[in-house]
Each structure stands twice: as structure tokens, then as C-alpha cells.
FIDREN-615189 format. One record per atom (N, C-alpha, C, O): residue number from 1; residue in three letters; atom name; x, y, z. Coordinates in steps of 0.1 Angstrom, whole numbers, plus 5000, padded with zeros to 4 digits. Example, Ala and Ser with C-alpha at 12.3 -4.5 7.8 and 13.67 -1.06 7.14 Angstrom:
2
VOMI dolo bator lumvex    x    y    z
VOMI    1   ala      N 5132 4943 5078
VOMI    1   ala     CA 5123 4955 5078
VOMI    1   ala      C 5132 4967 5078
VOMI    1   ala      O 5142 4967 5085
VOMI    2   ser      N 5128 4978 5071
VOMI    2   ser     CA 5137 4989 5071
VOMI    2   ser      C 5129 5000 5079
VOMI    2   ser      O 5134 5011 5080
//
This chain:
131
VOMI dolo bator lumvex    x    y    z
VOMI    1   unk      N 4242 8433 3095
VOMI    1   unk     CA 4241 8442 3084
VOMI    1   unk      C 4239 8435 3071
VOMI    1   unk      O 4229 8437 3064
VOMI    2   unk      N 4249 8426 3068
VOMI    2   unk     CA 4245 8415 3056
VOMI    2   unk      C 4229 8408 3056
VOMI    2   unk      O 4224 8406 3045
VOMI    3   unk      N 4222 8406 3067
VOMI    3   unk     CA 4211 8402 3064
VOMI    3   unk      C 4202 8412 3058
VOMI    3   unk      O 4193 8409 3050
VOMI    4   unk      N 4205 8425 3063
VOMI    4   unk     CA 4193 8440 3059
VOMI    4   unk      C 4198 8440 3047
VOMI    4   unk      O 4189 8438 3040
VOMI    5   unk      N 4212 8442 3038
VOMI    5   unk     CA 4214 8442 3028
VOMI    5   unk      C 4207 8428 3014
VOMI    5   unk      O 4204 8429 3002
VOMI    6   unk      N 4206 8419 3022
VOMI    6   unk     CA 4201 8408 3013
VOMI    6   unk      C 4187 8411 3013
VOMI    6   unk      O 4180 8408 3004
VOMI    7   unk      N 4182 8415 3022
VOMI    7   unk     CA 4166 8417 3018
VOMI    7   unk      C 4163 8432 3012
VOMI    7   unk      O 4152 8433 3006
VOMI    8   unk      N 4169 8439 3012
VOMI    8   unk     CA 4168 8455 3001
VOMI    8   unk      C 4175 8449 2986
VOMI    8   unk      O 4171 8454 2975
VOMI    9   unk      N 4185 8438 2986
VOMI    9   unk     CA 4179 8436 2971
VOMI    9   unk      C 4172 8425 2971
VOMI    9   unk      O 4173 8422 2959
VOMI   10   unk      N 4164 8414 2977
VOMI   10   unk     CA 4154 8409 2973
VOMI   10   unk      C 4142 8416 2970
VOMI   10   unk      O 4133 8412 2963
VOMI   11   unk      N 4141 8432 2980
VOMI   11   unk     CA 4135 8436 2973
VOMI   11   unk      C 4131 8447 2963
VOMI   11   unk      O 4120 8454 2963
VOMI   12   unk      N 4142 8446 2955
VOMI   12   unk     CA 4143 8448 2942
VOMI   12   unk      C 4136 8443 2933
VOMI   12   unk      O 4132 8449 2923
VOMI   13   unk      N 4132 8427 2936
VOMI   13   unk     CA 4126 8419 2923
VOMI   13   unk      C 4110 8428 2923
VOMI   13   unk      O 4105 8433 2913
VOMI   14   unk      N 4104 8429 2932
VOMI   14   unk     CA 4094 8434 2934
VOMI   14   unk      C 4096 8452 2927
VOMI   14   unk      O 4090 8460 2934
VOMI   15   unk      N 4100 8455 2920
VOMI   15   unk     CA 4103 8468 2920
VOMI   15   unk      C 4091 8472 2910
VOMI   15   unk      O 4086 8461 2907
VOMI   16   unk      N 4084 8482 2902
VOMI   16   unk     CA 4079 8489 2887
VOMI   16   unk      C 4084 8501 2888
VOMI   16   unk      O 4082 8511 2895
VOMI   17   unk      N 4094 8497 2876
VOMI   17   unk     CA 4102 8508 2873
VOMI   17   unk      C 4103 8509 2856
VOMI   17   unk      O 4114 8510 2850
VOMI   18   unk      N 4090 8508 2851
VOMI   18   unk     CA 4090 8509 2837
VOMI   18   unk      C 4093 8518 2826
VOMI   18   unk      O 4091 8517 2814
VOMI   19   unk      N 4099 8527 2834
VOMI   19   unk     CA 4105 8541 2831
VOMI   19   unk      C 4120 8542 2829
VOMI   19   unk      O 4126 8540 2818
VOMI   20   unk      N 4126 8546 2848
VOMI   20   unk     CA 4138 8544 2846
VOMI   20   unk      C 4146 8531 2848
VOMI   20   unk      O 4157 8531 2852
VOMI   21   unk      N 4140 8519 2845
VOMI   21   unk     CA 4146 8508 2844
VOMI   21   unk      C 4156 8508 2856
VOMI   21   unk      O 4166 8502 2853
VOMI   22   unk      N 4154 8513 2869
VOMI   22   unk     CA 4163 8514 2879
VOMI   22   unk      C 4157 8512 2895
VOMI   22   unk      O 4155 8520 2904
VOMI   23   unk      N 4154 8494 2894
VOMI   23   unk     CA 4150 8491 2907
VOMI   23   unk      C 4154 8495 2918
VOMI   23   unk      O 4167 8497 2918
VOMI   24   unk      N 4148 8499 2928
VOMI   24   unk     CA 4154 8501 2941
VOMI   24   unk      C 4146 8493 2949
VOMI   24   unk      O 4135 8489 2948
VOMI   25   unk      N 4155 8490 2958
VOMI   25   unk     CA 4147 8478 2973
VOMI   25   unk      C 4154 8484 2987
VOMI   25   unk      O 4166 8487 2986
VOMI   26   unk      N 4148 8487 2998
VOMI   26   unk     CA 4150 8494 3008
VOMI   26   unk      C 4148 8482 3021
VOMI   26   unk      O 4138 8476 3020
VOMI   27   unk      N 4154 8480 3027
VOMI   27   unk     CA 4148 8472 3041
VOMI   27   unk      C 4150 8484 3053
VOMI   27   unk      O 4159 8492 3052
VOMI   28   unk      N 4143 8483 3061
VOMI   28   unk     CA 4140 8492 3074
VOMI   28   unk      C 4137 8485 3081
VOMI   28   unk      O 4127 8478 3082
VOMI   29   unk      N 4150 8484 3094
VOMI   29   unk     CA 4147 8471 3106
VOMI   29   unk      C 4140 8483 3122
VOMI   29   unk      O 4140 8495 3123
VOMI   30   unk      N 4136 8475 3128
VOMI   30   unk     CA 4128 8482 3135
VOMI   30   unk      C 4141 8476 3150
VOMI   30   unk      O 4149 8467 3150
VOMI   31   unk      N 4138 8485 3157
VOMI   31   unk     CA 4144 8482 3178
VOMI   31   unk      C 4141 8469 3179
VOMI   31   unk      O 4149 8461 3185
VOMI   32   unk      N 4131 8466 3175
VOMI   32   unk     CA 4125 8453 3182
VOMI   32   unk      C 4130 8442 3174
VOMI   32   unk      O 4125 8431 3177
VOMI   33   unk      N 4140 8443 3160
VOMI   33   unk     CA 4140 8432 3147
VOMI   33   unk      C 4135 8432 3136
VOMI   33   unk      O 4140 8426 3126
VOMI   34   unk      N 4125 8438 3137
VOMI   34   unk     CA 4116 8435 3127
VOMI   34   unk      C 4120 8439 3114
VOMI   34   unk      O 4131 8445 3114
VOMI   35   unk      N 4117 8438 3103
VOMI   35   unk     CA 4124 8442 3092
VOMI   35   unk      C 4116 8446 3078
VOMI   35   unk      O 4116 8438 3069
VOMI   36   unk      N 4110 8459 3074
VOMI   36   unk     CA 4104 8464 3068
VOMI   36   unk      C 4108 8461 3052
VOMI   36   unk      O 4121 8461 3050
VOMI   37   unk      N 4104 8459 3045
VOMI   37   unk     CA 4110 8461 3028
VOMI   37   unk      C 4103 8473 3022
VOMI   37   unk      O 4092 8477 3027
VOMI   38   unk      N 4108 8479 3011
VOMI   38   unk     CA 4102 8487 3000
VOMI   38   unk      C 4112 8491 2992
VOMI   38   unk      O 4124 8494 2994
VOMI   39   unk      N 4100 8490 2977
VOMI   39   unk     CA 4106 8489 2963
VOMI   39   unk      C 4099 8503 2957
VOMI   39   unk      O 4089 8508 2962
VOMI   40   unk      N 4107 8509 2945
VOMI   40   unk     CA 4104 8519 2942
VOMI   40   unk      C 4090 8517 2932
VOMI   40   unk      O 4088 8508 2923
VOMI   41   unk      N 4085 8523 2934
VOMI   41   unk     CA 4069 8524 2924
VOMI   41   unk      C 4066 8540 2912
VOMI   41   unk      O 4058 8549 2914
VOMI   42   unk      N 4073 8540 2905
VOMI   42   unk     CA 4071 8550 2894
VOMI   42   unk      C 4058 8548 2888
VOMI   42   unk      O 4050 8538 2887
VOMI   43   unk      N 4058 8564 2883
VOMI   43   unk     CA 4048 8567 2876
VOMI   43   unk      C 4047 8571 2864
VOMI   43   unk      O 4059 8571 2862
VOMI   44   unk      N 4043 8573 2857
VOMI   44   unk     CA 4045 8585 2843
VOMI   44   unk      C 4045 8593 2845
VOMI   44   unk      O 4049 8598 2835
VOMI   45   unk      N 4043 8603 2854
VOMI   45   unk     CA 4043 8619 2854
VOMI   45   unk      C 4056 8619 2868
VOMI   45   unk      O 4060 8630 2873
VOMI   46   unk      N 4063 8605 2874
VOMI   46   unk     CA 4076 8612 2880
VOMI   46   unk      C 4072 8616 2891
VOMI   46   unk      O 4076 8607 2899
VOMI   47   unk      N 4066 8625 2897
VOMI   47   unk     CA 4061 8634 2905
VOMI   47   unk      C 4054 8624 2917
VOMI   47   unk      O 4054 8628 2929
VOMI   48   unk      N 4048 8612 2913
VOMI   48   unk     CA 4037 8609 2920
VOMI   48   unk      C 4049 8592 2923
VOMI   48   unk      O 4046 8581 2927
VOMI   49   unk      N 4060 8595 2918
VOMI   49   unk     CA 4067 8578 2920
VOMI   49   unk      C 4067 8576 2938
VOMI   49   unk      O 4064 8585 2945
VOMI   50   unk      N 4072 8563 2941
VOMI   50   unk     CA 4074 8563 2957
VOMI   50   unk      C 4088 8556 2955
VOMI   50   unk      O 4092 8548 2946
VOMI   51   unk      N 4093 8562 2966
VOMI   51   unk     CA 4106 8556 2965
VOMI   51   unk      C 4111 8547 2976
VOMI   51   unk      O 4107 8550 2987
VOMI   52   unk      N 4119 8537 2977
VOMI   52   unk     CA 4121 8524 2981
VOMI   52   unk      C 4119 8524 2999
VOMI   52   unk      O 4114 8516 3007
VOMI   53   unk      N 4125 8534 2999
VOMI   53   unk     CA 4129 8538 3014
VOMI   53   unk      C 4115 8544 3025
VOMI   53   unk      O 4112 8542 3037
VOMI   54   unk      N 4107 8553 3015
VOMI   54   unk     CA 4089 8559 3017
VOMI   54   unk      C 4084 8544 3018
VOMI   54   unk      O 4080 8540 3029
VOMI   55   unk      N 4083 8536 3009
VOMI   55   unk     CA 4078 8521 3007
VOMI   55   unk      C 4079 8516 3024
VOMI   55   unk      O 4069 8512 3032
VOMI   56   unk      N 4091 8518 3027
VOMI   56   unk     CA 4097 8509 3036
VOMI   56   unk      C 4092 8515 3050
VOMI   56   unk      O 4088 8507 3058
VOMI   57   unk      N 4091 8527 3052
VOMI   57   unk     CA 4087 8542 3062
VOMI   57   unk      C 4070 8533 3063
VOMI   57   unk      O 4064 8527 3072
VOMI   58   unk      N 4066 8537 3050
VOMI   58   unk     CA 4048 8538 3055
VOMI   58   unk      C 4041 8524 3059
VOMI   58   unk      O 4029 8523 3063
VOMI   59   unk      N 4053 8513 3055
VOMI   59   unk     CA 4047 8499 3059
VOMI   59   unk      C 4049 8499 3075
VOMI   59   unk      O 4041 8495 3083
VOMI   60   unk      N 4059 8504 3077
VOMI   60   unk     CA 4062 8501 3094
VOMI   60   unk      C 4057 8513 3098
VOMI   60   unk      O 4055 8511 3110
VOMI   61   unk      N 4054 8524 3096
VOMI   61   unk     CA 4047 8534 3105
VOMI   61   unk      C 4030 8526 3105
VOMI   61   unk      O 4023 8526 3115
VOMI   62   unk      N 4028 8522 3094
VOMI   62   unk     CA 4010 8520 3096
VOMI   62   unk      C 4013 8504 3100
VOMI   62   unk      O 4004 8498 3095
VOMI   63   unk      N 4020 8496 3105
VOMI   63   unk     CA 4024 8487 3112
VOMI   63   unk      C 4022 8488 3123
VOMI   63   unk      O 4017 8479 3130
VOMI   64   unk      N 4027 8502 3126
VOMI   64   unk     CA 4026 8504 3145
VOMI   64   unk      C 4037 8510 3148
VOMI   64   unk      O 4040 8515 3159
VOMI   65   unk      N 4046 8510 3136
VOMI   65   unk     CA 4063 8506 3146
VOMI   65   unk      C 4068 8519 3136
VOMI   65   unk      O 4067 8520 3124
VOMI   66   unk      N 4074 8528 3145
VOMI   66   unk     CA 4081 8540 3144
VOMI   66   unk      C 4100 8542 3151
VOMI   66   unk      O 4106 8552 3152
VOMI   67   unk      N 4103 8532 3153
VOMI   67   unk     CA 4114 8534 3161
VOMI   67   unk      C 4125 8523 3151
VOMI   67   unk      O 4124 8511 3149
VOMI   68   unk      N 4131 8529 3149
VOMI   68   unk     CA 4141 8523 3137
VOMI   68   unk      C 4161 8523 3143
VOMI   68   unk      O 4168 8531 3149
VOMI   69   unk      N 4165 8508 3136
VOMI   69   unk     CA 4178 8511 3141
VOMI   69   unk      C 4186 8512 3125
VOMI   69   unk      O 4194 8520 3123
VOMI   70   unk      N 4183 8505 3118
VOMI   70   unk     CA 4194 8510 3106
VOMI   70   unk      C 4190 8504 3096
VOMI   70   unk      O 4184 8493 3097
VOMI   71   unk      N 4192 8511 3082
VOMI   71   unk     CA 4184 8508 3069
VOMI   71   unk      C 4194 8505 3058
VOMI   71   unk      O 4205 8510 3058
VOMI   72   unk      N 4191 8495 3048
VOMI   72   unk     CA 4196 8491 3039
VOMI   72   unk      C 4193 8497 3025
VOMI   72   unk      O 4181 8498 3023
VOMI   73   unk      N 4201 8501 3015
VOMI   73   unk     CA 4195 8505 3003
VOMI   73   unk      C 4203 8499 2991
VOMI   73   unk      O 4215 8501 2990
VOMI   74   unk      N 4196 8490 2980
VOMI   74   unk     CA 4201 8487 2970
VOMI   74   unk      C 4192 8490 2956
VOMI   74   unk      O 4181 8495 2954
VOMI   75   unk      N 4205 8484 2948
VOMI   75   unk     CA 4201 8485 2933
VOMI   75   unk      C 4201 8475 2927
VOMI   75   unk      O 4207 8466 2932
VOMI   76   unk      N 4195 8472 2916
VOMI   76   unk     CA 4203 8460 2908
VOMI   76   unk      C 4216 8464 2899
VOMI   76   unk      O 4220 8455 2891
VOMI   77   unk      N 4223 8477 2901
VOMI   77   unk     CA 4235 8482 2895
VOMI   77   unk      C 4238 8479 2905
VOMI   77   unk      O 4248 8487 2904
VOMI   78   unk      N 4240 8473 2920
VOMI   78   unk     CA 4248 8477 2932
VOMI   78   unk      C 4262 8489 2934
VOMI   78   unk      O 4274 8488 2938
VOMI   79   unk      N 4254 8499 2928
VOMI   79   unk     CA 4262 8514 2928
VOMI   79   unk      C 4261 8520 2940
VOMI   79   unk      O 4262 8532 2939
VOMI   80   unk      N 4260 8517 2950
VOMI   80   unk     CA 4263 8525 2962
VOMI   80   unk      C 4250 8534 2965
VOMI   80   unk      O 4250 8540 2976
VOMI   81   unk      N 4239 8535 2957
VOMI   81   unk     CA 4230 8546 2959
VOMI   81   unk      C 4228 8550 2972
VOMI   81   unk      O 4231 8541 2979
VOMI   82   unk      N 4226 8559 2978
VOMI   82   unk     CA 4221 8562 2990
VOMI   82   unk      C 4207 8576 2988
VOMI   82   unk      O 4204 8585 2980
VOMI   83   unk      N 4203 8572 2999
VOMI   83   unk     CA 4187 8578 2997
VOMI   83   unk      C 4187 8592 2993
VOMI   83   unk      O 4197 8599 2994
VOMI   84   unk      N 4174 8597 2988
VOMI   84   unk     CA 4178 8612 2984
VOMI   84   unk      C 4170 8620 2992
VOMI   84   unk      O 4163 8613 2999
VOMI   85   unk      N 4170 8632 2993
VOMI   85   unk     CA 4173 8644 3001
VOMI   85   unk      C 4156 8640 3008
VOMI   85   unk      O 4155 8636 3020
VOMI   86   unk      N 4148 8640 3002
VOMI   86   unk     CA 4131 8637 3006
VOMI   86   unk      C 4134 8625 3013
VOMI   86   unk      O 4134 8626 3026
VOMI   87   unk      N 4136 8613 3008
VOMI   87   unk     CA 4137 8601 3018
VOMI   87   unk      C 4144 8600 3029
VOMI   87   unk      O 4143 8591 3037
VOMI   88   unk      N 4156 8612 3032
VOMI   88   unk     CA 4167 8615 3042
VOMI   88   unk      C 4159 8620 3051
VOMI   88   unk      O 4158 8617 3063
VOMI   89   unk      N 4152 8631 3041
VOMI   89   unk     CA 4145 8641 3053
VOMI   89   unk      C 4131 8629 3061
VOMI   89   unk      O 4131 8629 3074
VOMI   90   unk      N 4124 8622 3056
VOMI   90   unk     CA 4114 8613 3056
VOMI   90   unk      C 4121 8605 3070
VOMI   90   unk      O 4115 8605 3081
VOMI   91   unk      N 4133 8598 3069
VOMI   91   unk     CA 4143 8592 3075
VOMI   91   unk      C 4142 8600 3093
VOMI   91   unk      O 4138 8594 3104
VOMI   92   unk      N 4146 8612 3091
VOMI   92   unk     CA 4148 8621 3103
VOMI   92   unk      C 4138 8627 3111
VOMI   92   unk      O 4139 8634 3120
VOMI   93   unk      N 4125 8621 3104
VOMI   93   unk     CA 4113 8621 3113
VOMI   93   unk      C 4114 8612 3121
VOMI   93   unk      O 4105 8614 3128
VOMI   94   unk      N 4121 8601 3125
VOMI   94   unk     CA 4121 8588 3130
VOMI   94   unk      C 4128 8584 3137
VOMI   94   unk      O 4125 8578 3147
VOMI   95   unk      N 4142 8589 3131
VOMI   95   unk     CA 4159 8582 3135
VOMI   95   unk      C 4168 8594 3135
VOMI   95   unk      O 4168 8603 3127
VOMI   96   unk      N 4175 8592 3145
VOMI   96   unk     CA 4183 8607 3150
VOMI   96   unk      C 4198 8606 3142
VOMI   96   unk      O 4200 8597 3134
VOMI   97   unk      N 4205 8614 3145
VOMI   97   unk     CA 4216 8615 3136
VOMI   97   unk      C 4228 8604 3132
VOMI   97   unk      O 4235 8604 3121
VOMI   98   unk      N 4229 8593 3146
VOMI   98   unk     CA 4239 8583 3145
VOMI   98   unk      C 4229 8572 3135
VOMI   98   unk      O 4234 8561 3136
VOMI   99   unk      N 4219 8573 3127
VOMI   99   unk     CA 4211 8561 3125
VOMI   99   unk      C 4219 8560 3116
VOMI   99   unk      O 4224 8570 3112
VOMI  100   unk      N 4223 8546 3109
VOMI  100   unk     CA 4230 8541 3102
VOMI  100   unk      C 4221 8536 3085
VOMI  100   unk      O 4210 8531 3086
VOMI  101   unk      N 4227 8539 3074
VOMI  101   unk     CA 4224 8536 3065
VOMI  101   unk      C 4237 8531 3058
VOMI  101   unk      O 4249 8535 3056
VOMI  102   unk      N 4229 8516 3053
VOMI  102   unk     CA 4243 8512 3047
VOMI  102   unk      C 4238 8511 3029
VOMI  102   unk      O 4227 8509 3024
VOMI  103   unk      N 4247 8513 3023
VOMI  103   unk     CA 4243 8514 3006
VOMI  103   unk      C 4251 8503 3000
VOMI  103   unk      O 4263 8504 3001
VOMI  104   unk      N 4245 8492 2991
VOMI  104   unk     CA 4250 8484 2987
VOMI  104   unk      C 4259 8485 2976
VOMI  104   unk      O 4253 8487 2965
VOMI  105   unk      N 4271 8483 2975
VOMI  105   unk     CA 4282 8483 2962
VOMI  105   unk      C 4285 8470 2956
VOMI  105   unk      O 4294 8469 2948
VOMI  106   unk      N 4277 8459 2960
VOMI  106   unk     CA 4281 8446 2959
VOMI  106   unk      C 4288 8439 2966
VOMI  106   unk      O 4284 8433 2976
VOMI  107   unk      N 4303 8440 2963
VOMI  107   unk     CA 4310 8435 2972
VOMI  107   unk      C 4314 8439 2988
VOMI  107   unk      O 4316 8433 2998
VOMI  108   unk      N 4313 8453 2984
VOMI  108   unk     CA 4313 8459 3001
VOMI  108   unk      C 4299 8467 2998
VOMI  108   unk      O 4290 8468 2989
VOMI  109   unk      N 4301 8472 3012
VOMI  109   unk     CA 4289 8484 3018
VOMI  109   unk      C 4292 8492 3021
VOMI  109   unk      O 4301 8487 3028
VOMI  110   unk      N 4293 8505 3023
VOMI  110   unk     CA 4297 8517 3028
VOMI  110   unk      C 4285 8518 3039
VOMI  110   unk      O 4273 8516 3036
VOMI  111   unk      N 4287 8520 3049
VOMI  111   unk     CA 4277 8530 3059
VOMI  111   unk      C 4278 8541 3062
VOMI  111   unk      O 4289 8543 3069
VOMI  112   unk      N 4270 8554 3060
VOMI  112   unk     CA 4267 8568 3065
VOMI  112   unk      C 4262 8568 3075
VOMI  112   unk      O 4256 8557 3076
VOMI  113   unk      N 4260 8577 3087
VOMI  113   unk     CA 4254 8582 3099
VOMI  113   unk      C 4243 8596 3090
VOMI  113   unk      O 4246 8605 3082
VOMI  114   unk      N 4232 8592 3095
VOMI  114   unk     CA 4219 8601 3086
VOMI  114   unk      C 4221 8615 3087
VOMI  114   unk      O 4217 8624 3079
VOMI  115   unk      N 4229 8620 3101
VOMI  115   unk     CA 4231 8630 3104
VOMI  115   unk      C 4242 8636 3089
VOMI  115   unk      O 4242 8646 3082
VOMI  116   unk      N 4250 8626 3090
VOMI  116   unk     CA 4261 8632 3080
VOMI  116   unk      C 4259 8633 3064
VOMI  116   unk      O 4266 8640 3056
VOMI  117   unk      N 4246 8625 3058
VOMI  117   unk     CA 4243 8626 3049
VOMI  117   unk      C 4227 8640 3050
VOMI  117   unk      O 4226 8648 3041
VOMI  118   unk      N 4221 8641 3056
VOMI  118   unk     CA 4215 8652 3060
VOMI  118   unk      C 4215 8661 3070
VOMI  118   unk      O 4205 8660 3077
VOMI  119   unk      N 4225 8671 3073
VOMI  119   unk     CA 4232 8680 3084
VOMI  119   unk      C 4215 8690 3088
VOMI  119   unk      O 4206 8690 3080
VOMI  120   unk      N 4216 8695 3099
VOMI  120   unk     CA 4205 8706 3101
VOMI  120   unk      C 4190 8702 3095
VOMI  120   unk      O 4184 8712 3091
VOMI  121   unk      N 4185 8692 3093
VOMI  121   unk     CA 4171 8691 3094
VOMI  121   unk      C 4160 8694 3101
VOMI  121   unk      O 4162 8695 3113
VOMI  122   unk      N 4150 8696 3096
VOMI  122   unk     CA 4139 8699 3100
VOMI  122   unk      C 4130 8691 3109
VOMI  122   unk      O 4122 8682 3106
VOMI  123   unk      N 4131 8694 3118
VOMI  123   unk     CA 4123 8682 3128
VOMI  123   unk      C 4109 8691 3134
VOMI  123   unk      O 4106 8702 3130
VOMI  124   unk      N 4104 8686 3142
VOMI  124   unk     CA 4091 8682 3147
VOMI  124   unk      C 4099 8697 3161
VOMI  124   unk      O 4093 8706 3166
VOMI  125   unk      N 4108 8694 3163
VOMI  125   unk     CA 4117 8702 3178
VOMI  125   unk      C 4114 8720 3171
VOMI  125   unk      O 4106 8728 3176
VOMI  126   unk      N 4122 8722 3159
VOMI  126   unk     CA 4122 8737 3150
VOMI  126   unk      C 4111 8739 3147
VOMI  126   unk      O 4111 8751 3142
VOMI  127   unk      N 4096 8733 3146
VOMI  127   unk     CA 4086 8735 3145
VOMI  127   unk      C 4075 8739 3155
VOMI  127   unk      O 4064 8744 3152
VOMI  128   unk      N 4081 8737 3171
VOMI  128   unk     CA 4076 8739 3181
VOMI  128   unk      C 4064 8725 3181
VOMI  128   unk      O 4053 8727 3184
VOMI  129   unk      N 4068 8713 3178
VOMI  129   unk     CA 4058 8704 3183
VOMI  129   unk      C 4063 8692 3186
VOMI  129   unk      O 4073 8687 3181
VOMI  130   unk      N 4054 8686 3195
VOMI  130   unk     CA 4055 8674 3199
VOMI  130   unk      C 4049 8660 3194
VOMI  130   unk      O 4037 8656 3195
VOMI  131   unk      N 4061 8652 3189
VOMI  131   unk     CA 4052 8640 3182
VOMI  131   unk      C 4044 8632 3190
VOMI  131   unk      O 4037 8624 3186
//
């Protein structure tokens, strides 16, 4: 877990956040090891920003690799952030309810189960389709 934590804030350095001055760095490890990064990318209009964890999602889905065991999320405040409701839901396209997210506080880490931080989501199953 300390290794996915050290690489969501390395990558932070990588972050443009010229706005809210509030880097985010995401790592996303895959079944197989592998280990995705993404930094948040704002915009001026807000609307069109990407956020650390999406960063992290669309490098490893257009990688190949869809099957995820557990994600790291930091700041350079190491405030605990944990992902928000779009990147949760983004998350539950992927990774079923035990998937582990851990949020960096610095000295420790808290871990959530995705299920517990997003209860009753919307899947691909309530839609009548098959990925």
C-alpha cells in the first residue's frame, strides 16, 4: 500500500492546477501490478478539468488493462482527500464494492471499500447490458 501511496504523490509534481492551487496525484494498480498514475488537469471554465483518478482510469483502460485491485489518492495538503462522487462512480465501472481506496493523511492512510464510499451505483447490470 505504501508503494501506491508514494507514487499518487509523486504524482502530484506533475499536476496544472493554476486555479485551485490543489494538486492531486492518483495511482491505479492493476491484478497484474501494474501501476497507473494521474494528476489533476484544470481548466478555466472548471467544467472541462480531469481529475487525478479519470487521469489514472483512461491511461490504463486505453492501455488494455481494465481490472484494478486498489487505488491511491493524494495531495500536497496530505488531507485525506478521497475521490468524488464522478470519479467514485467512474471507479465502479471497473472495481466491485470491496475495491480498496486508500487516501493519504501523511503520516497514516485511511482505507475505504468503494462500495462504502459509493452505496447503490449505477452499473452496466441496472442498465440491462453487458460489458
Amino acid at each position: 500500500m505504501h508503494d501506491l501511496v508514494d507514487a499518487a504523490r509523486d504524482a502530484i509534481a506533475d499536476a496544472y492546477a493554476p486555479y485551485s492551487e490543489y494538486g492531486v496525484g492518483a495511482a491505479l494498480r492493476t491484478d497484474g501490478g501494474t501501476v497507473y498514475t494521474g494528476c489533476n488537469v484544470e481548466n478555466a471554465n472548471y467544467s472541462n478539468s480531469l481529475h487525478a483518478e479519470e487521469v489514472a482510469v483512461g491511461k490504463a483502460v486505453s492501455a488494455g488493462d481494465c481490472s484494478f485491485d486498489a487505488l491511491a489518492v493524494s495531495t500536497a495538503a496530505r488531507d485525506g482527500v478521497t475521490p468524488c462522487g464522478m470519479c467514485r462512480q467512474t471507479l465502479a465501472e471497473f472495481c466491485g464494492e470491496d475495491f480498496p481506496v486508500h487516501c493519504d493523511e501523511g503520516e497514516d492512510v485511511t482505507t475505504y471499500r468503494l462500495g462504502d464510499l459509493i452505496p447503490e451505483t449505477i452499473t452496466a447490470e441496472n442498465l440491462g447490458v453487458e460489458p
